[in-house]
C-alpha positions as CSV (number, residue, x, y, z in Angstrom):
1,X,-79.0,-37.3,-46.3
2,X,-77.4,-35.0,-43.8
3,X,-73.9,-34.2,-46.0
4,X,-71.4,-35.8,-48.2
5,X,-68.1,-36.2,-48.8
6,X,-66.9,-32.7,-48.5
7,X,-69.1,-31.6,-46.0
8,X,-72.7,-30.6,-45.1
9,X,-75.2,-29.3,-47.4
10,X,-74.8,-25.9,-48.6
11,X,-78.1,-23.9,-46.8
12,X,-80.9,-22.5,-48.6
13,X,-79.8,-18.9,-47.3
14,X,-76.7,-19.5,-49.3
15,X,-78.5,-19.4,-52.4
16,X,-81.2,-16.8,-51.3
17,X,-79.2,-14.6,-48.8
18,X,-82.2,-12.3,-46.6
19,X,-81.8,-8.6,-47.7
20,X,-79.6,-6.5,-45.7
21,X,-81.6,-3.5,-43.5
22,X,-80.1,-0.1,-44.9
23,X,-77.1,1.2,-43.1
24,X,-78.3,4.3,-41.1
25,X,-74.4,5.9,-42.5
26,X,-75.7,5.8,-46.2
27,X,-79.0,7.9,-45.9
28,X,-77.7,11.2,-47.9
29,X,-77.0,13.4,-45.2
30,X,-77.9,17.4,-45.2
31,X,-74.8,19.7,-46.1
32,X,-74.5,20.8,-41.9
33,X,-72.0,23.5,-42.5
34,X,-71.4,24.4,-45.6
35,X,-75.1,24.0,-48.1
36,X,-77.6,23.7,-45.8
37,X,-80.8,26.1,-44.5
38,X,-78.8,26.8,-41.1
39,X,-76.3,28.3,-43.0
40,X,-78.0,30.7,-44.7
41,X,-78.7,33.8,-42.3
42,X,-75.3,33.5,-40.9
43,X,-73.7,33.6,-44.1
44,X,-76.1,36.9,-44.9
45,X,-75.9,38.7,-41.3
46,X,-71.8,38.0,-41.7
47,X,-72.1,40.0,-45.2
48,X,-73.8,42.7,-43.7
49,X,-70.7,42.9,-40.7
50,X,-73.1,41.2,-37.7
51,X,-70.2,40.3,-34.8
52,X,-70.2,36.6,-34.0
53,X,-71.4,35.1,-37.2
54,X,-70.0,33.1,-40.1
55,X,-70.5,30.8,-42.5
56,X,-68.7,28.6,-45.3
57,X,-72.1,29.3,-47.4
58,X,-70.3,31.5,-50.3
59,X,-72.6,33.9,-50.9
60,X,-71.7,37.5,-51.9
61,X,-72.3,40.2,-49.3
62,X,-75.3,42.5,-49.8
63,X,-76.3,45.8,-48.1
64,X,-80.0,45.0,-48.0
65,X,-81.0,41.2,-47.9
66,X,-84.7,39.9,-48.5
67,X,-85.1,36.0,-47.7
68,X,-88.3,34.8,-49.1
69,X,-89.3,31.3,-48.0
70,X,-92.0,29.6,-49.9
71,X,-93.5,26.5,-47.5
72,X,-93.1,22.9,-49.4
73,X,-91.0,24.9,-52.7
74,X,-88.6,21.9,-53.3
75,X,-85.7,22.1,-55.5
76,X,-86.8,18.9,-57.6
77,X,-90.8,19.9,-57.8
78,X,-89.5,23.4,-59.1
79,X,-87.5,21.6,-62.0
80,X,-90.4,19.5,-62.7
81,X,-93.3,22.5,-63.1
82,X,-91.2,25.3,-65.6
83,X,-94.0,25.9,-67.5
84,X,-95.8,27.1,-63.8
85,X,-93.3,28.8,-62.5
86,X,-91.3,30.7,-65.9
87,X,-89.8,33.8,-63.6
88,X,-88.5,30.9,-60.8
89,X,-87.1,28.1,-63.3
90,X,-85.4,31.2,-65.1
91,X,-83.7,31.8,-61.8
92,X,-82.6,27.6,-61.6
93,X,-78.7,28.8,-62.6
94,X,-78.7,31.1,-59.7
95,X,-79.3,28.9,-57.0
96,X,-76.5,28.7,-54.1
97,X,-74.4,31.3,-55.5
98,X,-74.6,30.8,-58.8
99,X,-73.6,27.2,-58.5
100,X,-77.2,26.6,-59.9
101,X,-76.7,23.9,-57.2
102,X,-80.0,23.3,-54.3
103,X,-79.8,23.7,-50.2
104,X,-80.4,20.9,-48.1
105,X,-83.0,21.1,-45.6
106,X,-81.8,19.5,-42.1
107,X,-83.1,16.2,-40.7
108,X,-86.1,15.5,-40.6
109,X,-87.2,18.0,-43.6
110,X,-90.2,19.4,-41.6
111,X,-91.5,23.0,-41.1
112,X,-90.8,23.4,-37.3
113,X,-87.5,21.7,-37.8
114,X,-86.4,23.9,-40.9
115,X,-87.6,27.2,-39.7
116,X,-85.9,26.9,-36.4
117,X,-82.3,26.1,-38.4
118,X,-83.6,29.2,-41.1
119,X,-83.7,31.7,-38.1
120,X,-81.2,30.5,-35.2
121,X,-78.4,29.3,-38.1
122,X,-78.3,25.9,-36.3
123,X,-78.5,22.5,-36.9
124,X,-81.7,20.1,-35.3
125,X,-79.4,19.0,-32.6
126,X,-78.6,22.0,-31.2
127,X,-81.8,24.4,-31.7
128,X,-83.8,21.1,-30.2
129,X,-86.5,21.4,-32.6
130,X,-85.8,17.8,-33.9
131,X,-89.0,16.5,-35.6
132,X,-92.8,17.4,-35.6
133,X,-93.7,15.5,-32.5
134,X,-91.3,14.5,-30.1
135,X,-91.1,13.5,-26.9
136,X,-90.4,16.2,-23.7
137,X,-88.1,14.5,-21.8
138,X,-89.8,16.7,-18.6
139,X,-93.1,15.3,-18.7
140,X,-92.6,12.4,-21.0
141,X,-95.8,13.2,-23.5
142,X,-95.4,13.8,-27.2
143,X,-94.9,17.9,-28.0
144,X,-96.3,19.1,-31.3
145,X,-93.7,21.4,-32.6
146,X,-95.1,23.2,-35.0
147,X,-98.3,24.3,-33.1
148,X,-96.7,24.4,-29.6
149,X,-98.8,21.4,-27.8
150,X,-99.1,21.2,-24.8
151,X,-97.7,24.3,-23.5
152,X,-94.1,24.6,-22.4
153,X,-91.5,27.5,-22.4
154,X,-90.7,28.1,-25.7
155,X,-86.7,29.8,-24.4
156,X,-86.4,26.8,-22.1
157,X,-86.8,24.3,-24.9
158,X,-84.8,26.8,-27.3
159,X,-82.4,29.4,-25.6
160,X,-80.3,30.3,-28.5
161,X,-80.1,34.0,-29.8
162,X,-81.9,34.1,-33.7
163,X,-79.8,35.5,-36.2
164,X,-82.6,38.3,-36.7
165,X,-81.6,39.3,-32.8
166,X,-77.9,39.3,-33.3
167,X,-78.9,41.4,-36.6
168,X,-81.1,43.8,-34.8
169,X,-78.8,44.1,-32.2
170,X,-75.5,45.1,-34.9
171,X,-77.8,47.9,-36.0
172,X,-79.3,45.8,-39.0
173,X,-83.1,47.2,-39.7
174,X,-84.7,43.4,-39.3
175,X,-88.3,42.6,-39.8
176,X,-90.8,39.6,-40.5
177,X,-93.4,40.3,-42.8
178,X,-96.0,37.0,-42.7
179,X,-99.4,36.0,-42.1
180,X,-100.7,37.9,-38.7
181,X,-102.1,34.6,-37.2
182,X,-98.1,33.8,-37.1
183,X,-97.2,37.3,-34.9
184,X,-97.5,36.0,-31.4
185,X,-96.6,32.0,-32.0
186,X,-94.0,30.3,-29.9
187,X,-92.6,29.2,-32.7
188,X,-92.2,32.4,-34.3
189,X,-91.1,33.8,-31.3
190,X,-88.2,31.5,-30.9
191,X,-87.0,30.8,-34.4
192,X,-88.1,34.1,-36.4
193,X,-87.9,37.1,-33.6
194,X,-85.5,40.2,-33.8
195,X,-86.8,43.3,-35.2
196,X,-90.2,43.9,-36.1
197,X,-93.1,41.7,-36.9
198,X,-95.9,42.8,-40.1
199,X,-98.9,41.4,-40.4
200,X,-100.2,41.5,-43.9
201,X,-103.3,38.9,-45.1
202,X,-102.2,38.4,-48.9
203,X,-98.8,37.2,-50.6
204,X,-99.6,40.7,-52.9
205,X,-99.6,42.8,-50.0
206,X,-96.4,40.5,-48.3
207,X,-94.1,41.6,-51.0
208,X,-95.1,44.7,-51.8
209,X,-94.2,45.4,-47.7
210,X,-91.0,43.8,-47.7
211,X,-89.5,45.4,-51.1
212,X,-90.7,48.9,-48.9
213,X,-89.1,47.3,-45.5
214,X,-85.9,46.6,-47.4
215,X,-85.5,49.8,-48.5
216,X,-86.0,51.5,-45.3
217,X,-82.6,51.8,-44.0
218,X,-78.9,51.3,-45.6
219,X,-78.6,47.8,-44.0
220,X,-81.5,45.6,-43.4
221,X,-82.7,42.1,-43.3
222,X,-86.4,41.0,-44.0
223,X,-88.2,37.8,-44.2
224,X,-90.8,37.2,-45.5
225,X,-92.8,33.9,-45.9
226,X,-95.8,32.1,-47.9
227,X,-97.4,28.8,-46.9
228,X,-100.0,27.6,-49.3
229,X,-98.1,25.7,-52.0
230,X,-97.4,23.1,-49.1
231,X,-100.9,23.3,-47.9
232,X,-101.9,22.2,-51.1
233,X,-99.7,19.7,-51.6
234,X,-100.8,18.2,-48.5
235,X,-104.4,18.4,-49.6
236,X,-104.8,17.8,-52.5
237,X,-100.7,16.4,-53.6
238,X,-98.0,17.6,-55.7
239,X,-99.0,17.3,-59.2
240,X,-102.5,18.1,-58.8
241,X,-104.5,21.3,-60.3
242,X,-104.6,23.0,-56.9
243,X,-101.2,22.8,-56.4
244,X,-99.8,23.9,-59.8
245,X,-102.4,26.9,-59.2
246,X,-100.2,27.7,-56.3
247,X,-97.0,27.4,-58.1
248,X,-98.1,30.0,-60.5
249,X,-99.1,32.4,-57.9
250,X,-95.7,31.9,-55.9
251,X,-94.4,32.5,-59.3
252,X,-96.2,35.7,-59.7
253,X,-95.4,36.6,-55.9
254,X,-91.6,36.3,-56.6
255,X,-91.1,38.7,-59.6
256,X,-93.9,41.1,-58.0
257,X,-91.1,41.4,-55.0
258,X,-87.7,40.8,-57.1
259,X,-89.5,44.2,-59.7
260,X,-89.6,46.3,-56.3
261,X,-86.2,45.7,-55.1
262,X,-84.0,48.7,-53.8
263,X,-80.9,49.2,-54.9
264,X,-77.7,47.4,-53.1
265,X,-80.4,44.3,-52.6
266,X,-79.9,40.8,-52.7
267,X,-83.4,38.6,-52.8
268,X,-83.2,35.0,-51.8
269,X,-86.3,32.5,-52.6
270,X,-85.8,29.4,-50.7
271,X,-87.9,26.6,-48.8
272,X,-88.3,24.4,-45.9
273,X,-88.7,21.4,-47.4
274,X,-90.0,19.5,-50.2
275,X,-92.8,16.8,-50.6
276,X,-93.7,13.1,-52.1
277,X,-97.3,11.8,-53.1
278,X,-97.0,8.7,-51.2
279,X,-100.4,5.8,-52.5
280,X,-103.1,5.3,-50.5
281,X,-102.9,1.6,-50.6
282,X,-101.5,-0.7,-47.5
283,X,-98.2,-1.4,-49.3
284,X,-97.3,2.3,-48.9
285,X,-99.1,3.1,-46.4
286,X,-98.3,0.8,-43.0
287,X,-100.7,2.0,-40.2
288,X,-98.5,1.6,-37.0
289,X,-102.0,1.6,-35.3
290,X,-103.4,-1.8,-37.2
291,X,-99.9,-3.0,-37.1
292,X,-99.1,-5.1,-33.6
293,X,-95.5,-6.0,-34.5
294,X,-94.3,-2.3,-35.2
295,X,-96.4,-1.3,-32.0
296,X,-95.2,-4.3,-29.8
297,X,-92.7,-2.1,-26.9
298,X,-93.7,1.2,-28.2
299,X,-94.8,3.9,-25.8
300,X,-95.1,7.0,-28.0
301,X,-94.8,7.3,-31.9
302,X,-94.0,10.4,-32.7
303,X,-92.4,12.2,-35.8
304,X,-94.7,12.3,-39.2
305,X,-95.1,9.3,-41.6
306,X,-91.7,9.8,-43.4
307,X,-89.3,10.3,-40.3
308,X,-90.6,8.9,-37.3
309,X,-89.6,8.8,-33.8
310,X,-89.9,5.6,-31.7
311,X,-90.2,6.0,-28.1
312,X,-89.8,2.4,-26.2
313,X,-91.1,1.1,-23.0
314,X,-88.2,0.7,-20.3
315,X,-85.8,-2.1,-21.4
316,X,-87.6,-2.3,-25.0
317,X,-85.3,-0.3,-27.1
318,X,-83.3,-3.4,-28.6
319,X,-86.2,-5.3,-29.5
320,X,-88.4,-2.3,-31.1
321,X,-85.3,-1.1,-32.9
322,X,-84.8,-5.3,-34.3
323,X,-88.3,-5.6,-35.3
324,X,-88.4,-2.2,-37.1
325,X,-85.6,-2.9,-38.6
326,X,-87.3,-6.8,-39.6
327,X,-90.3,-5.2,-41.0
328,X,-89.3,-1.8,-42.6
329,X,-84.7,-1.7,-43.4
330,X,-85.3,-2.5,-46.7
331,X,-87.8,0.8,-47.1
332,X,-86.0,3.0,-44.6
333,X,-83.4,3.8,-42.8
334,X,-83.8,2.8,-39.4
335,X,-81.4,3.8,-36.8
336,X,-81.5,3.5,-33.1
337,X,-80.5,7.1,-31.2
338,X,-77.1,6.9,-31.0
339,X,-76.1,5.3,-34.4
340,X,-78.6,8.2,-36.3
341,X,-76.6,11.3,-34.3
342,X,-73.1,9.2,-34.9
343,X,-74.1,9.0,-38.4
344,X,-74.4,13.1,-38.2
345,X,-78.8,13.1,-39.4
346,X,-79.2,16.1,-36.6
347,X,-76.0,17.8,-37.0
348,X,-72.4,17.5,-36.9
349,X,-70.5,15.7,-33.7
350,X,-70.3,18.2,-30.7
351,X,-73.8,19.9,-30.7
352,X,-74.1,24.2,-30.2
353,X,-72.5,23.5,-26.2
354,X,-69.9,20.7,-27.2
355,X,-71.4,18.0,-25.5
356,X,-69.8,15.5,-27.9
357,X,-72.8,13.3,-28.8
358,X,-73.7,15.7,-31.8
359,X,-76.9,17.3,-30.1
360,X,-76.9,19.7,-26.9
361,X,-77.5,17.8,-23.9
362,X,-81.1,19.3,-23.3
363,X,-82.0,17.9,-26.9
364,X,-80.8,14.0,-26.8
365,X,-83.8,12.1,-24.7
366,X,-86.0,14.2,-27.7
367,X,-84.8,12.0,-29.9
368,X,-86.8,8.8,-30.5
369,X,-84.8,5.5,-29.4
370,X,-85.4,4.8,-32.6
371,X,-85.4,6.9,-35.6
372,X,-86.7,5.6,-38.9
373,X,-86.6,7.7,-42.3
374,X,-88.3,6.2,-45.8
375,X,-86.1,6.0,-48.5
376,X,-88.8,4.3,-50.6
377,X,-92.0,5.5,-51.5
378,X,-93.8,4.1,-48.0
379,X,-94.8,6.0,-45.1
380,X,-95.5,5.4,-41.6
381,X,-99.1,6.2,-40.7
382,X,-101.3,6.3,-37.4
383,X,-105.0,6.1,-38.6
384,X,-106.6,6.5,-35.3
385,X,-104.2,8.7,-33.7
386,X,-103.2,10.9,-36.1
387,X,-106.1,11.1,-38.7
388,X,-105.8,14.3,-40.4
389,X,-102.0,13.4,-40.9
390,X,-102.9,9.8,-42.1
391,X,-105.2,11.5,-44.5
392,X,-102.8,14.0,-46.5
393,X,-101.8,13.0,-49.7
394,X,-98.2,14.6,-50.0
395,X,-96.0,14.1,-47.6
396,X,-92.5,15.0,-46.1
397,X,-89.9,14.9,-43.8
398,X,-87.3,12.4,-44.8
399,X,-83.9,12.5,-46.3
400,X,-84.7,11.8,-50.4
401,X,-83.9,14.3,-52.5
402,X,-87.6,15.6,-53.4
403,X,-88.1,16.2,-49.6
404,X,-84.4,17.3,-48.5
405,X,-83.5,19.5,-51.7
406,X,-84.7,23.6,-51.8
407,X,-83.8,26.0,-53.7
408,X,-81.8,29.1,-52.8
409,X,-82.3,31.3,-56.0
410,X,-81.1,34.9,-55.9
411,X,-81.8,38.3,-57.4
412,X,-79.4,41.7,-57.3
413,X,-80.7,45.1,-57.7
């Protein structure tokens, strides 16, 4: 029977409506502006009277200013670990001013992407360093970010001034003191230059530099930076022995450097980013290179497992974003181009050159066609074409709190 009286039927779909895919507008958006990494040397420099630069980051001005950056040190793994990090947790009611409030990290909460924002004081979609991999719009093959591959011009793909320049240039003593493997890398050189760049080989020998760097002149600004607490994570994960062994060094690193302090100093201990254990098990774990419906249209995948960017063959765009959306809007948030920079995940409307899409014009064909970010505990992985990346344990890059959250604890001498 086909109806009845008072009309057809009622549908199974009325009884079991299909899930709605997330709306790209409710991911939890980094603070652009007022709380977020870009805003932190701007809000420094403009303490320390740098011309051109402000910020609506409170923070109070400070002759000398140390920002130490801990790689993968997020704001939620901290609060989880006091008993391996006593000097840090005792610094939790610091954080952003004493708000004893977290940063956000930008969008997506990768190194390359954070450490551009750290040094230039801009959002993704105007420093152009929006993801991991992402497509060159010149010559149409996936550039690596982080270690610079293949070759391009590292001013032509990001010509703003950093905020260490503008310091250096105000008369501000400014200096890097990291790893010497990072001295001559394009990234380094287009995110982190002004000043001078120190080489030292241990964290010990890191802050023992930068407490002597800061006190070297009556205004200065020194970074300083440590990397192993998210090479561990990625190794080995977040809650394992390894890591918590790097936790307590860090911890040990930061009261080493905040002990040395000159006086008129303000230290700052923040991160890049956070991190997730995500399962090894296919639930949690979708390999886009077994998978033929998310592959179906897709030229390049590029991104990391957590915030991906979906480059489409010519007239696929519609399609790739509707099946992505099929397959994975219940897990993530999956937004074609223009809905994710509408939605503000790269920065606010406008972009650094007011080019009124939210990114500068040079950045917007960087962005995937589609952009999808896990809300859930599922990642995005290529086992054939990205194997070491497939293989790490903890993960980032998303918008979830445990990835987006860092701290900004601070210390006054």
């Amino acid at each position: 029977m086909s109806g009845s009286a008072t009309g057809p039927l009622p549908s199974a779909a009325s009884f079991w409506p299909e899930p709605s895919p997330l709306d790209p507008r409710s991911a939890p958006l980094p603070k652009y502006g007022t709380g977020s990494l870009a805003d932190l040397l701007p809000a420094v420099a403009a303490g320390q009277e740098v011309p051109g630069l402000s910020s609506d980051l409170a923070l109070a001005p400070a002759d000398r200013v140390c920002v130490f950056l801990v790689d993968g040190l997020g704001w939620e793994l901290l609060r989880a670990h006091p008993g391996e990090a006593p000097f840090l947790t005792s610094l939790l009611p610091s954080s952003l001013g004493g708000a004893g409030q977290p940063l956000t990290a930008g969008f997506p909460s990768t190194t390359a992407t954070s450490l551009a924002s750290v040094g230039t004081g801009l959002p993704p979609g105007a420093h152009g360093l929006p993801g991991y991999t992402v497509r060159d719009p010149g010559t149409g093959q996936l550039m690596n970010q982080l270690r610079w591959q293949p070759w391009t011009d590292p001013h032509a793909w990001q010509p703003y001034p950093t905020v260490f320049q503008l310091a250096d240039a105000a008369g501000v003593h400014t200096c890097q003191v990291s790893a010497p493997t990072f001295a001559e890398t394009p990234l380094t050189k287009i995110a982190l230059s002004g000043g001078t760049f120190h080489g030292r080989l241990t964290g010990e020998e890191r802050m023992d530099l930068a407490a002597e760097q800061l006190g070297a002149a009556g205004r200065s600004l020194v970074y300083t930076y440590y990397s192993e607490v998210d090479g561990k994570g990625h190794r080995f994960g977040v809650d394992s022995p390894e890591w918590r062994d790097q936790l307590r060094y860090v911890d040990g690193l930061a009261q080493r450097l905040a002990e040395q302090l000159p006086p008129r100093s303000a230290l700052y201990v923040t991160a890049d980013h956070g991190m997730i254990d995500i399962p090894f098990d296919p639930e949690s774990r979708i390999d886009f290179d077994e998978d033929w419906e998310l592959r179906a249209g897709v030229s390049l995948l590029g991104g990391e497992g957590r915030a991906r960017h979906v480059y489409a063959v010519p007239g696929a765009a519609g399609d790739v974003l509707a099946v992505w959306r099929e397959v994975l809007g219940e897990r993530m948030w999956v937004a074609g181009r223009d809905e994710a920079i509408e939605a503000g995940w790269f920065g606010g409307p406008g972009g650094a050159d007011g080019g009124g899409k939210g990114v500068d014009d040079r950045v917007y064909r960087r962005i995937g066609d589609i952009v999808a970010a896990a809300r859930d505990d599922v990642a995005i992985v290529a086992s054939h074409t990205e194997p070491k990346e497939s293989a790490m344990v903890g993960l980032h890059g998303s918008m979830t709190p445990v990835e987006q959250l860092v701290p900004l604890l601070e210390v006054r001498s």
